[in-house]
C-alpha positions as CSV (number, residue, x, y, z in Angstrom):
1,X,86.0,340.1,61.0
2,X,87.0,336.5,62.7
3,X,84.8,333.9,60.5
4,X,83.5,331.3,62.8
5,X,83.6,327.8,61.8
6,X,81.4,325.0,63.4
7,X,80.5,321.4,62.7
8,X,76.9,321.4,61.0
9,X,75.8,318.2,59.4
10,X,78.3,316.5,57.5
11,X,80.7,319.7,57.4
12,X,83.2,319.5,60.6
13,X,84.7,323.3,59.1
14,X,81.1,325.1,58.2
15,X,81.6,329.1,57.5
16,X,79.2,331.1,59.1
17,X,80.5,333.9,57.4
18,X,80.8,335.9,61.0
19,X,82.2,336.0,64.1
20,X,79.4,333.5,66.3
21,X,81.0,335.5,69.1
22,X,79.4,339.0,67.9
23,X,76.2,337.8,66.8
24,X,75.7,336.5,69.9
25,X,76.7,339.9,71.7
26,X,73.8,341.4,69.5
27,X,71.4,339.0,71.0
28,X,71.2,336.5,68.5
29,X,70.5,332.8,69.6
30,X,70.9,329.3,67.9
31,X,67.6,328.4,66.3
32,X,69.3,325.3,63.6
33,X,67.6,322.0,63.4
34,X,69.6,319.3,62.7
35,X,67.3,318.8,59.8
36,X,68.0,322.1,58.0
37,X,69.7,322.7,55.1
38,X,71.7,325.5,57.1
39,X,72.5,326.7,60.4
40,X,70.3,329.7,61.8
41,X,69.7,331.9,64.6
42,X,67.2,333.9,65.7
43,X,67.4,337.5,67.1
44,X,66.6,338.4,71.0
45,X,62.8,339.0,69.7
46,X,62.2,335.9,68.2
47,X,60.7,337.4,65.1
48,X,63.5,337.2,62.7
49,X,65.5,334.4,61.9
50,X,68.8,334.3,59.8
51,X,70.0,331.6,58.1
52,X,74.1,331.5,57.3
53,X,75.0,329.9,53.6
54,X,78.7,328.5,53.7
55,X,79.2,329.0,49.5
56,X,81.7,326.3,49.9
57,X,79.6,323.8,51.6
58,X,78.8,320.9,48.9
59,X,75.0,320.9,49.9
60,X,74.7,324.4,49.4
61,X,76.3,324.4,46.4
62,X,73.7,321.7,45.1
63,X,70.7,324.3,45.5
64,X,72.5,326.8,43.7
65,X,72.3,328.9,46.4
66,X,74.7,332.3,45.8
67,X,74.6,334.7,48.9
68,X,75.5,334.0,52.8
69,X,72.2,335.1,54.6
70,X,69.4,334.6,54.0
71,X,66.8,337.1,56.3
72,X,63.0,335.6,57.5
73,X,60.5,337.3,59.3
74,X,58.8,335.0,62.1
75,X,55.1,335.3,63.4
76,X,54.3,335.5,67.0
77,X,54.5,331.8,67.4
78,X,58.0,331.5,65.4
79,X,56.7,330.7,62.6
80,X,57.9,331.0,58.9
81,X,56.1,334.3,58.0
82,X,57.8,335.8,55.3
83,X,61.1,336.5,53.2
84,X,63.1,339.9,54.3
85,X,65.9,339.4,51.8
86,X,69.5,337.6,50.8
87,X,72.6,339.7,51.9
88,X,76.2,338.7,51.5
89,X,77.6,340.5,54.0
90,X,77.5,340.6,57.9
91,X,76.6,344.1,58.2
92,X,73.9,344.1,55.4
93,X,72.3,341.5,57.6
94,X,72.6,343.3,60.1
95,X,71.4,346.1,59.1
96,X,68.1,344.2,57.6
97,X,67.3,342.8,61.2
98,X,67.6,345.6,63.0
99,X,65.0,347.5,60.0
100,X,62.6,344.5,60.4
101,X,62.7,343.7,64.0
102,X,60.6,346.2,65.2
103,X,58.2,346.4,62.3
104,X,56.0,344.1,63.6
105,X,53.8,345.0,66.0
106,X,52.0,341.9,68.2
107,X,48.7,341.2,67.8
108,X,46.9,341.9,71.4
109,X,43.8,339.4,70.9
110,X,42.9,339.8,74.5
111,X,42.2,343.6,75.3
112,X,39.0,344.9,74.7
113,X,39.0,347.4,71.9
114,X,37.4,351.1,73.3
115,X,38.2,353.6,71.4
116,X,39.2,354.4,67.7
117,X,42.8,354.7,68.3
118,X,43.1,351.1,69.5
119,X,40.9,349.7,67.0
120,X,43.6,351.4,64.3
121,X,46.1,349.8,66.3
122,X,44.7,346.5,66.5
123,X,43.8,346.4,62.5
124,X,47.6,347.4,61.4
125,X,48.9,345.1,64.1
126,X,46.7,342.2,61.9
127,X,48.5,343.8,58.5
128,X,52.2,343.9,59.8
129,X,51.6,340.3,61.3
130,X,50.6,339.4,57.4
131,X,47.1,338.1,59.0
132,X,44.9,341.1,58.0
133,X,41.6,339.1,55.9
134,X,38.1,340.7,55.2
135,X,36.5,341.6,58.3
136,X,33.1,339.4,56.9
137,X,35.1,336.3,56.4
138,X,35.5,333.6,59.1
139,X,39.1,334.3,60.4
140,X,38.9,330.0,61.4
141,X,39.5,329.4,57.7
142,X,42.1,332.6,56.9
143,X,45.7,330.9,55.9
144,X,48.9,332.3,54.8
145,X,50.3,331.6,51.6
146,X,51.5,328.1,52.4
147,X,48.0,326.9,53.5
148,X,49.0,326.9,57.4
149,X,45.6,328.6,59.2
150,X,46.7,331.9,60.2
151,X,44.7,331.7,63.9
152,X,44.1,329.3,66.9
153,X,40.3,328.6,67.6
154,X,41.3,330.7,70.7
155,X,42.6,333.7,68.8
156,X,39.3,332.9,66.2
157,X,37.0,333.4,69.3
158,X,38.8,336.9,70.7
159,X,39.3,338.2,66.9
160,X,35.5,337.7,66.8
161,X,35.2,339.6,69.4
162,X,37.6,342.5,68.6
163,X,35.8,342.9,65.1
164,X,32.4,343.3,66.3
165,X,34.1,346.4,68.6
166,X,35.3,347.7,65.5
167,X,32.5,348.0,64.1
168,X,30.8,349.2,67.1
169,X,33.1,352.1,67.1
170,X,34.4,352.6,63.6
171,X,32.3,354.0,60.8
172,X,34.2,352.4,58.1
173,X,36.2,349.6,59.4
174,X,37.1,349.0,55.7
175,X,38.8,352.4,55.0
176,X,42.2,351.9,56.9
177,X,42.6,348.2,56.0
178,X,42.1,349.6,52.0
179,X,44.7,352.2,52.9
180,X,47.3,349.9,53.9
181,X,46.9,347.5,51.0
182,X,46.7,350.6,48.6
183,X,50.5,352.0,50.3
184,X,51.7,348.4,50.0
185,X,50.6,348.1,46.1
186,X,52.4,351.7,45.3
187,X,55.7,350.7,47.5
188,X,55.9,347.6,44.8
189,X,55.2,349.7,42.1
């Protein structure tokens, strides 16, 4: 495979470690800042960004940094949301996108919640997103493991909403939020 280089930074001959070409073909599009440490992109969905580490680079060397991708998942806003993994080859990223880009399913604030089925829906939505909290909690003062507040005051006033039609229409709004936790704790196991 052709290995793009590009000026990035200080670095006039940066390895991307792919063909720029390709990735864009797959849908890919430039998300770097000239402030990061690497040059990313983001796929066609916006949920999952990709950063490329040129080994060779001097500033990459300095954070001991030992693989070419690096794999994040992105909330609904583009946000940093969590770490999908490190790969050193194209298709291994690849491959890792394509597994996570569809995993998350988007948080519909605004419907009204009628029947069980949707409020199933809605509740995994809230665990896939990484913003599922204790139903008794106020969601205004839920944050992520950086400290960034996981909801607007917009989203705070619908996901008030959508909980008190939960438990309208679910016996045990409790049960399937447990149940996803529990399968997440024996995957890591």
């Amino acid at each position: 495979m052709k290995q793009s280089r590009v000026k990035f930074a200080f670095n006039d001959n940066y390895n991307m470690n792919c063909d720029i070409d390709e990735l864009k073909k797959l849908g890919f599009q430039n998300s770097s800042y000239h402030n990061d440490l690497a040059p990313s992109y983001t796929n066609s969905k916006g949920n999952i960004q990709v950063y490329f580490f040129d080994l060779e680079d001097e500033s990459i060397k300095n954070e001991g940094i030992e693989y070419k991708y690096s794999i994040l998942k992105l909330d609904e806003h583009g946000e940093y949301l969590d770490d999908i993994g490190q790969v050193n080859t194209f298709d291994e990223m690849i491959k890792l996108v394509k597994e996570n880009e569809t995993n998350l399913l988007s948080i519909d604030y605004n419907t009204t919640l009628s029947n069980k089925d949707m409020c199933e829906k809605f509740i995994t939505s809230l665990y896939t997103n990484n913003k599922l909290f204790h139903f008794d909690d106020d969601p205004s003062v839920q944050t992520d493991k950086n400290g960034n507040l996981l909801f607007t005051t917009k989203e705070c006033e619908l996901l008030n909403k959508r909980i008190d039609e939960i438990f309208e229409i679910l016996d045990d709004p409790y049960e399937l939020a447990v149940e996803l936790v529990s399968q997440e704790q024996v995957n890591v196991s």
